[in-house]
MARPA-900626 format. One line per field, with one value per residue (C-alpha): chain; residue number from 1; x, y, z; residue in one letter. Coordinates in steps of 0.5 Angstrom, whole numbers. Layout:
REM residues N
chain <- [A	...]
resi <- [NUM	...]
xx <- [X	...]
yy <- [Y	...]
zz <- [Z	...]
resn <- [A	...]
***
This chain:
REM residues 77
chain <- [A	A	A	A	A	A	A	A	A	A	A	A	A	A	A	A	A	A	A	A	A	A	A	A	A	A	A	A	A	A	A	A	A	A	A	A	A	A	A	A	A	A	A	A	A	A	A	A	A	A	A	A	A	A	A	A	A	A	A	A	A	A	A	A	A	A	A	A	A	A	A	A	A	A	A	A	A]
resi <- [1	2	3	4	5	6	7	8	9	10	11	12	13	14	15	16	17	18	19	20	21	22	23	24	25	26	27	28	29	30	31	32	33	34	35	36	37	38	39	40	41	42	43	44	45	46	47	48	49	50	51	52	53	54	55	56	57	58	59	60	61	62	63	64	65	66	67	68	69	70	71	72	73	74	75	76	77]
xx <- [37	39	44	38	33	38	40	33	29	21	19	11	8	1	-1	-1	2	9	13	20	24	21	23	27	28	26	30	27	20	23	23	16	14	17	14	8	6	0	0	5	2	8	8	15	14	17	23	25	27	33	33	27	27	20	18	22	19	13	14	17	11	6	11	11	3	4	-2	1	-3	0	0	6	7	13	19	22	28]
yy <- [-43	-38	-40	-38	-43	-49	-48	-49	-52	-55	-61	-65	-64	-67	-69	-64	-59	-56	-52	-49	-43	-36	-36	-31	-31	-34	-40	-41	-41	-46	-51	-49	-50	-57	-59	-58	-52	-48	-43	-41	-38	-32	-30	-26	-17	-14	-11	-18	-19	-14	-9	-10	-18	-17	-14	-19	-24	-22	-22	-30	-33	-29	-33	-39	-39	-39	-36	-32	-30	-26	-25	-21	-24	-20	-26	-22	-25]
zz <- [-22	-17	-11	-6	-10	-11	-4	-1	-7	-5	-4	-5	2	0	-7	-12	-6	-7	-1	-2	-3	-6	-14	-16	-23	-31	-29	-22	-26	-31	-26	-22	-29	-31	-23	-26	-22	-24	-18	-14	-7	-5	2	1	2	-4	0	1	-7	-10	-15	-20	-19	-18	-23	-27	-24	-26	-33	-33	-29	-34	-40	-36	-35	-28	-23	-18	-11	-7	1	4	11	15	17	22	20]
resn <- [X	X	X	X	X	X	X	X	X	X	X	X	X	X	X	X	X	X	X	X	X	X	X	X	X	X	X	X	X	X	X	X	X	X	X	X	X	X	X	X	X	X	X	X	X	X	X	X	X	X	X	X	X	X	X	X	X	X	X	X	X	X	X	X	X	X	X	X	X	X	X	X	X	X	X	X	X]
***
């Protein structure tokens, strides 16, 4: 699991709702996987994760069966 993930993790907040930190990588999956997630909504820009994350990313939510919907939203952070 990545540092970031485990740092700031996600949590139910309704039934079958979960809130938390973006994924970063196959192992970050792997835990939204084991929660039982089926889409994961991700509102993170592409400038926000490092070099070839996304794409990577990408490729472990496909193997995982998870449905990505993304809607970029600035942080200003």
């Amino acid at each position: 699991m990545s540092d970031w993930f485990e740092r700031f993790g996600f949590a139910e907040v309704a039934a079958g709702l979960l809130v938390g930190a973006y994924p970063v990588d196959s192992d970050d999956i792997a835990v939204l996987a084991a929660a039982g997630v089926e889409i994961l909504v991700n509102l993170c820009e592409d400038a926000e994760y490092g070099t070839g994350e996304r794409k990577r990313l990408g490729k472990a939510l496909a193997a995982a069966g998870i449905d990505e919907h993304r809607l970029p939203v600035p942080d200003y952070g």
